[in-house]
C-alpha positions in Angstrom: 51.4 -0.8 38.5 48.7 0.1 41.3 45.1 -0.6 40.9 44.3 2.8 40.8 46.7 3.5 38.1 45.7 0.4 36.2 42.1 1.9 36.3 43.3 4.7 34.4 45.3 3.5 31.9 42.5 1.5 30.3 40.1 2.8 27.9 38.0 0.4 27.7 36.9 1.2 31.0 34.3 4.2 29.2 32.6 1.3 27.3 31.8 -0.8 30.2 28.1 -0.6 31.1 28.0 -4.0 33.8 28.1 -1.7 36.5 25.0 0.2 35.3 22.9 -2.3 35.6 23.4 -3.1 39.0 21.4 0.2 39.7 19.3 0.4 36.3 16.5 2.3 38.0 18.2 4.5 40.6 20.4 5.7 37.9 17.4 6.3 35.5 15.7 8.3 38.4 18.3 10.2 39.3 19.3 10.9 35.3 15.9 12.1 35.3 16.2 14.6 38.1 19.2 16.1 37.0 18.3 16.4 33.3 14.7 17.7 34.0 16.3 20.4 36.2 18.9 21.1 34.1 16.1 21.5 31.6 14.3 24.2 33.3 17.4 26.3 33.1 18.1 26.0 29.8 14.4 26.5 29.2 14.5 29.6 31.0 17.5 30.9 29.2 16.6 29.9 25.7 12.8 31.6 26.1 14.3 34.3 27.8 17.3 34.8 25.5 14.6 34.6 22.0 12.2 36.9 23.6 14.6 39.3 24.1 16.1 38.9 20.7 12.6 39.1 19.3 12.3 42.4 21.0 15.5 44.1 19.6 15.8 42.1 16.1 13.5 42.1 13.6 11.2 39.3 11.7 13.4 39.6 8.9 16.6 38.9 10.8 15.3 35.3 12.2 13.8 34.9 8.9 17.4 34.9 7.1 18.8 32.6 9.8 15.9 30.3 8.9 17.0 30.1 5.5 20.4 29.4 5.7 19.7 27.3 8.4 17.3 25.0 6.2 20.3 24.1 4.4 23.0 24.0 6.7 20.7 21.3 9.3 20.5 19.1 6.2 24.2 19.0 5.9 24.7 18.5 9.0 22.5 15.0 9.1 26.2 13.8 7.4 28.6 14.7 9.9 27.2 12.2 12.6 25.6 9.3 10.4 24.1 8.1 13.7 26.9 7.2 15.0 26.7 7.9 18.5 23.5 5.9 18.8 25.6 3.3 17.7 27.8 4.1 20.8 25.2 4.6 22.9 22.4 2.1 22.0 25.2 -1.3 21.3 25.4 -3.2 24.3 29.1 -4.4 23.7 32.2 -1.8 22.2 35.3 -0.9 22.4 38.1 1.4 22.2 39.6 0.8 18.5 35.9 0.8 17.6 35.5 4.6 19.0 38.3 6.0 17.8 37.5 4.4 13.9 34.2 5.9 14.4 35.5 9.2 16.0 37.7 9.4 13.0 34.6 8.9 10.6 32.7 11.6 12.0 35.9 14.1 11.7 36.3 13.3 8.5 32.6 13.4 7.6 32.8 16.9 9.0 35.6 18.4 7.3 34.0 17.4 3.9 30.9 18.9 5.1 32.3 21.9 6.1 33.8 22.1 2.3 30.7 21.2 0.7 29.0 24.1 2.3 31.0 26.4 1.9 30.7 25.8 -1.9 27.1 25.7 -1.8 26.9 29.4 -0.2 26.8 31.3 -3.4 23.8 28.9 -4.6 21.8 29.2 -1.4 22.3 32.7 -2.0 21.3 33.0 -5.5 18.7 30.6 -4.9 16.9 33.2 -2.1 18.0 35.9 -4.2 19.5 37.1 -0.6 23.1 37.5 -1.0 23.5 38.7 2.9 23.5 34.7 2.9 27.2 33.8 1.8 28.7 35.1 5.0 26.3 33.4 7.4 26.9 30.2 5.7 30.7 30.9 5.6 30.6 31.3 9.5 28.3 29.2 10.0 29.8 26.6 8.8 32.9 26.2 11.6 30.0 24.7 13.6 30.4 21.5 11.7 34.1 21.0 12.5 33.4 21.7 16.5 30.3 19.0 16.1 32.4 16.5 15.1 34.7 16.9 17.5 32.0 16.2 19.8 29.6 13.3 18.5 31.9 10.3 20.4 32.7 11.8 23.5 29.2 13.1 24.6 27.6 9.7 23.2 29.9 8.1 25.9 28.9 10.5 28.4 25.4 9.1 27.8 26.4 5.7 27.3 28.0 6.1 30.8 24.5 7.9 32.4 26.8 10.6 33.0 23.9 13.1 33.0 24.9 15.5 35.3 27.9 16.4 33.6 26.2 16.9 30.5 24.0 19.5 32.2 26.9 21.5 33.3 28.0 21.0 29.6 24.7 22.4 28.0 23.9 24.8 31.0 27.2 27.0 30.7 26.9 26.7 27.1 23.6 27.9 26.7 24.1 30.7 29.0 27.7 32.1 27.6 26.0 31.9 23.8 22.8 33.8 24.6 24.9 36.4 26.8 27.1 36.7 23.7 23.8 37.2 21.3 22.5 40.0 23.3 25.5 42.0 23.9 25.9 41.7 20.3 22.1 42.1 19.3 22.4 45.3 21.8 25.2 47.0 20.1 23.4 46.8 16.4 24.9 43.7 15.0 21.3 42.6 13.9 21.0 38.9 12.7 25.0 38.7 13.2 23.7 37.9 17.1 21.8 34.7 15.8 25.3 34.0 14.3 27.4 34.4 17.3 24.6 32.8 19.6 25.4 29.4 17.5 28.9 29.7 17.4 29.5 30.6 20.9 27.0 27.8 22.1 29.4 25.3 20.2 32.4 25.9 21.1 31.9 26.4 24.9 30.1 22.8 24.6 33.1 21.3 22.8 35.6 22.6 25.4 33.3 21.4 27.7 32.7 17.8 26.6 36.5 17.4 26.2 36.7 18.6 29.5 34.3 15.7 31.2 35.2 12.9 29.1 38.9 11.9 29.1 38.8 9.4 26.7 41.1 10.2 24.0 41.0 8.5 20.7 43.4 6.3 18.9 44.4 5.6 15.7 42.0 5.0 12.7 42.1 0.7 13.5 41.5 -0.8 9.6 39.9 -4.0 11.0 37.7 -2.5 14.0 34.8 -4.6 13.1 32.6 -1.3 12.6 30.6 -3.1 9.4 27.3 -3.3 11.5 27.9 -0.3 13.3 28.4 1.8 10.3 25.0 -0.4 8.8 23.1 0.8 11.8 24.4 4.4 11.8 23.3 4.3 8.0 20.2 3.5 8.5 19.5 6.3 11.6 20.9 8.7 9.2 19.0 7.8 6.3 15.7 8.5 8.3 17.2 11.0 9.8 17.3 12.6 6.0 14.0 11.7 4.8 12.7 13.1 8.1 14.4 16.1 7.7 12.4 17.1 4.4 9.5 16.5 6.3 10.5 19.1 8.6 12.0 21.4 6.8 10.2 21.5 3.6 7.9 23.9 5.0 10.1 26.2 5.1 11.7 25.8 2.0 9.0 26.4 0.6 7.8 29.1 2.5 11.0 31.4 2.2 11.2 30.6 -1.4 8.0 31.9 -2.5 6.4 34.1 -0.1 10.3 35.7 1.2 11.6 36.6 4.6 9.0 38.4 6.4 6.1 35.3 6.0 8.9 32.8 6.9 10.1 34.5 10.3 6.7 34.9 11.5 5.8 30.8 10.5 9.0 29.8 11.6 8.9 31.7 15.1 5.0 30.5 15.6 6.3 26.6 15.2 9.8 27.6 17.6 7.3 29.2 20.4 4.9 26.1 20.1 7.9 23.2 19.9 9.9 24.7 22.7 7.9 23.7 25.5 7.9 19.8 24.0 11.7 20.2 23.6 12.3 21.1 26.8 10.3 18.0 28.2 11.2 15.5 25.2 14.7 15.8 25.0 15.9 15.5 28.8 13.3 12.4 29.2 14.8 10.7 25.5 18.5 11.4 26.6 17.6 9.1 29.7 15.0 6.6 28.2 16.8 5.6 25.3 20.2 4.1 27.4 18.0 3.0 29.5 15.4 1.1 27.0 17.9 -0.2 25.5 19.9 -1.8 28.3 15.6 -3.5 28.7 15.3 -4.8 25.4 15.8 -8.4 26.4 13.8 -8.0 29.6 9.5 -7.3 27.9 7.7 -6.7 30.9 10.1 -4.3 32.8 10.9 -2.8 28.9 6.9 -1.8 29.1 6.4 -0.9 32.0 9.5 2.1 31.9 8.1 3.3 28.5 4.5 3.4 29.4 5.2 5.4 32.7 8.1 7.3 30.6 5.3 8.5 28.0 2.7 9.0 30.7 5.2 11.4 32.4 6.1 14.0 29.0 2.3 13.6 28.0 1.0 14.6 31.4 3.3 17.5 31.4 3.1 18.2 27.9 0.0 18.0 26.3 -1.2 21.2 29.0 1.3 23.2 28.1 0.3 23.3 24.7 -3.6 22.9 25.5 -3.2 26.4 27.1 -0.8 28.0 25.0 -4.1 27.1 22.4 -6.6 28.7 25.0 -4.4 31.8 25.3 -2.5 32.4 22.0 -4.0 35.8 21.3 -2.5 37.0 24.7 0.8 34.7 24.9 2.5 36.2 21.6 1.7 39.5 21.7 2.7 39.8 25.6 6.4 37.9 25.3 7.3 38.3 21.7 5.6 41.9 20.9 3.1 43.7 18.7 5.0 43.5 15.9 4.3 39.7 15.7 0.3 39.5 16.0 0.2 37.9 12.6 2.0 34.5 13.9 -0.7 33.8 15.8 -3.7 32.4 13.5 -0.3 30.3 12.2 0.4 29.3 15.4 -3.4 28.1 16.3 -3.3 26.1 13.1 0.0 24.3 14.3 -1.5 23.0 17.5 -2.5 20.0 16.3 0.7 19.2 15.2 2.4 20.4 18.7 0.0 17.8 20.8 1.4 14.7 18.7 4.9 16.1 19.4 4.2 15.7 22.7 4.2 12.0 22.4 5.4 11.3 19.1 9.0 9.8 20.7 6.9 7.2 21.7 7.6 6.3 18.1 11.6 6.9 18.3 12.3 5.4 21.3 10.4 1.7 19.8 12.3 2.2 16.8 15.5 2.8 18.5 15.9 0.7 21.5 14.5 -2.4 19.6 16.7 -2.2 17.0 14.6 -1.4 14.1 16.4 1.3 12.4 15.4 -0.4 9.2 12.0 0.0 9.8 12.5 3.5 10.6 13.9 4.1 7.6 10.8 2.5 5.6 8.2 4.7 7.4 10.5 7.9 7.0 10.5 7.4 3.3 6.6 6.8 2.9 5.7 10.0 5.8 8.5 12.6 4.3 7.2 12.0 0.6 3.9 12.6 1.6 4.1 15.2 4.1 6.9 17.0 1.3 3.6 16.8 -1.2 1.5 18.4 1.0 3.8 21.6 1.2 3.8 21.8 -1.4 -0.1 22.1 -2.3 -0.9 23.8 0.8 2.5 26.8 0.0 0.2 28.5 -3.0 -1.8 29.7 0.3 0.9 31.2 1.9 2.5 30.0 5.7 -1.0 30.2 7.0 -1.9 27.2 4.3 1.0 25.3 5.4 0.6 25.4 8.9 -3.2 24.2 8.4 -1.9 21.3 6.2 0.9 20.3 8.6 -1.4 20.6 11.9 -4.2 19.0 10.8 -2.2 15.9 8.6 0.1 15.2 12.2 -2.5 12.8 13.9 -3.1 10.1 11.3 0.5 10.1 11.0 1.2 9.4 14.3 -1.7 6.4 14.2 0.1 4.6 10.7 3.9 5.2 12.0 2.9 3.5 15.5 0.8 0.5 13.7 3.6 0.1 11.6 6.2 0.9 14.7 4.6 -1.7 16.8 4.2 -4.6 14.5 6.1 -7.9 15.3 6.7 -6.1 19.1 5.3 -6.9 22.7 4.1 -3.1 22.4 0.4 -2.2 21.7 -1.5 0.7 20.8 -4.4 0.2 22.7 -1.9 0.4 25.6 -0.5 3.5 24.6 -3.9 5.1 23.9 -5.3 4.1 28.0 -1.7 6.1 29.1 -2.6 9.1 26.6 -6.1 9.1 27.6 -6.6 10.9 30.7 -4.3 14.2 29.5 -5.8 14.4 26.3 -9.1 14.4 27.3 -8.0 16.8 30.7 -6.4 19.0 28.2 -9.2 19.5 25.7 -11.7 20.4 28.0 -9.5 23.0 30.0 -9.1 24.7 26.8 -12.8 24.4 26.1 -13.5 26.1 29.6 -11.4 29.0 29.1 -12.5 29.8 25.5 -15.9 29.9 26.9 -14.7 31.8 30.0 -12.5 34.6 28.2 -15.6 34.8 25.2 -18.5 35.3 27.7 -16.9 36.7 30.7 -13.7 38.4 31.0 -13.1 39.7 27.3 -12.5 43.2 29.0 -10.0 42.0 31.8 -6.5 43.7 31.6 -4.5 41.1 29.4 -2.1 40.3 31.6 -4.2 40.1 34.1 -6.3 38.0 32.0 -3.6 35.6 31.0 -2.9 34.7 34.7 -6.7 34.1 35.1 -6.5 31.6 32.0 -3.2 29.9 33.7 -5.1 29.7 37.2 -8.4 28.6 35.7 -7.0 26.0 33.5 -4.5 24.4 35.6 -7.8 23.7 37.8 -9.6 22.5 35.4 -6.9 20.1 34.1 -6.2 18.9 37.9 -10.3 18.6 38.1 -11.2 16.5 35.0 -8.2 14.3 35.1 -9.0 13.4 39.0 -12.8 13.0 37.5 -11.9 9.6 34.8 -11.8 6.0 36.2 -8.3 5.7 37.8 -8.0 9.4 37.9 -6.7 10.0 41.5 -4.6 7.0 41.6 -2.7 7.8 38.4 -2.3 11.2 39.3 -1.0 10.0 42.9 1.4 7.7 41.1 2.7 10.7 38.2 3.3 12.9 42.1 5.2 9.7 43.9 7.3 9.6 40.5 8.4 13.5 40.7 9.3 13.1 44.7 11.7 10.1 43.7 12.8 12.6 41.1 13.2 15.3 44.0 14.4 13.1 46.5 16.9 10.8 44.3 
């Protein structure tokens, strides 16, 4: 047999991660590059694709997707068990191992699939909404094409395959929204939400099948997948905890207050969060292989997270600084009229937005370090309390909630990295000197254009006055940053990392 062909006859050969390390940074940097580009696309199409939804659907519609997707999320939290962390994140694996957990997560998905299916008259009884029980029905397809996924795109990232997976999610992306609005365009109403999903999912199944050619084996009885499976247990059962944190708000929300108060909430937090996404998720899918191929290695471990949370701060905490400063235009301009009363809700969830803006700092520790356990702990004690909280801050409405949620965010973020950090070379006096310098930017670019738009140009042209606010902050930003101690050499070193980006 040739070399070539014994290449390609062995699977193991997509577990193999020695020649990754040869290259560790390069491969990061370039990983980077292409996911942050491939990022801006998506971003673009997403944005674009729900503001022109917003403009042909109505509240209502998103607000009955919200519901059913409240439940559906939940059940979903089953079909992966964390699984392909364990793929990704376990230094040593191999093929009989993949295929046992490949098999896991189809079977986790079929009985998911079942369960909600059954639940669909309950969800609908329960929202006294019975347009519910055929979204749920159709909805629910998109577990079975998840599973079919979770092990072959947690190889492509265990590989640093990342421009593959932003063909993957690009093409995807694009050939659901174009679905959604040729649907949304003929009258289908919140059917396009529907099709948008499904659509999405299976062009990103194809697609992933496509890229990867591992193909799994048999289920292997004796695959030694006990400490996997105890790992993916334990990822899952914060990822369920944290999932009531998250979602309880809107539970509660569509449950006593109905449709219309939930669409406008549940917009305001998707318009806020979808800037962080954007920059969180592309920089996670590259720090977390990365990190954890560091864990043994302190110093070089620190000095990749500190510059990695210094990047998605940086970039990050303006965004939502000026979305802050300029919310009375921003909504109204790319969402219309008819959703002015999301934005006091939305002002009230800023808080909340600036801690997501460096809140994987949390994550990523957890992760990479192997202290899902801990995770777990600190899930159970911030979802009970944050669920509590919704729950006395829903008798005043979405408002009361987003004020409760916003506001209760920061102290969070201070116990779960205390608690996150213990018994670790990491320290949060060393995270607080990165996160200094675009917080403190931030807050007083949005202090100078409150002040500005109050005493000055209140009777500009909005849009006119929304590019003055973009112009004036971004200067501001660029001024006071440049301004602290280390100012223009951190900001030199932030611009020599984005030309290795470019030039990688």
């Amino acid at each position: 047999m040739s070399q070539h062909s014994q290449k390609y006859s062995n699977p193991d050969r997509f577990f193999q991660t020695e020649h990754l390390r040869q290259d560790l940074r390069g491969r990061s940097v370039r990983g980077g590059a292409i996911t942050l580009i491939s990022q801006v696309f998506k971003f673009v199409l997403q944005t674009g694709g729900t503001f022109l939804l917003a403009r042909l659907l109505l509240p209502e519609d998103f607000g009955l997707i919200g519901m059913v997707t409240i439940v559906l999320n939940f059940v979903e939290l089953f079909k992966d068990l964390g699984l392909s962390t364990v793929t990704i994140q376990k230094d040593e694996i191999n093929h009989d191992q993949v295929s046992t957990l490949f098999w896991i997560n189809i079977g986790l998905s079929l009985l998911i699939t079942a369960l909600a299916i059954a639940l669909a008259p309950t969800i609908a009884s329960f929202y006294q909404e019975p347009r519910l029980i055929p979204i749920v029905f159709f909805l629910s397809a998109n577990f079975i094409i998840g599973g079919l996924t979770v092990q072959h795109l947690a190889l492509l990232r265990r590989q640093m395959r990342f421009g593959s997976i932003a063909q993957i999610e690009i093409a995807s992306m694009g050939i659901g929204v174009g679905a959604a609005m040729v649907t949304a365009w003929l009258g289908m109403g919140y059917w396009s939400l529907v099709i948008w999903r499904l659509v999405q999912s299976l062009i990103n199944m194809l697609g992933v099948w496509m890229m990867c050619r591992w193909r799994p084996g048999l289920w292997v009885r004796h695959s030694k997948v006990g400490s996997m499976l105890a790992f993916g247990g334990s990822m899952t059962g914060f990822n369920i905890v944290n999932y009531f944190s998250r979602n309880a708000d809107n539970f509660l929300i569509g449950r006593f207050w109905g449709a219309q108060p939930l669409g406008l909430y549940a917009m305001a937090y998707k318009l806020l969060l979808l800037p962080i996404e954007q920059i969180n998720a592309p920089v996670t899918s590259v720090a977390l292989p990365t990190l954890s191929r560091l864990q043994t290695e302190p110093e070089k471990f620190k000095r990749y997270y500190y510059q990695a949370i210094l990047m998605i701060s940086s970039l990050g905490m303006p965004i939502i600084g000026f979305l802050f400063a300029s919310s009375d235009l921003v909504i109204p301009l790319v969402l219309g009229q008819q959703w002015i009363e999301a934005v006091p809700i939305f002002q009230w969830l800023i808080p909340a937005a600036y801690v997501g803006t460096c809140g994987v700092a949390m994550g990523w520790a957890f992760v990479s370090l192997g202290k899902v356990g801990e995770q777990f702990k600190w899930g159970i004690f911030s979802s009970t309390l944050t669920v509590i909280i919704f729950m006395i801050s829903v008798r005043w409405g979405a408002l009361g909630v987003a004020a409760a949620y916003g506001c209760s965010r920061p102290l969070f973020l201070v116990l779960g990295l205390a608690f996150c950090y213990r018994r670790t070379f990491l320290r949060i006096s060393d995270l607080a000197k990165v996160l200094a310098k675009p917080f403190l930017s931030s807050i007083g670019a949005i202090g100078a254009v409150m002040v500005t738009n109050h005493l000055i140009l209140h009777s500009i042209h909005k849009p006119v006055l929304l590019l003055l606010d973009l112009i004036l902050y971004g200067a501001m930003y660029l001024v006071l940053w440049v301004l602290q101690p280390d100012g223009f050499s951190s900001l030199k070193e932030i611009v020599k990392t984005v030309y290795s980006l470019k030039t990688s």
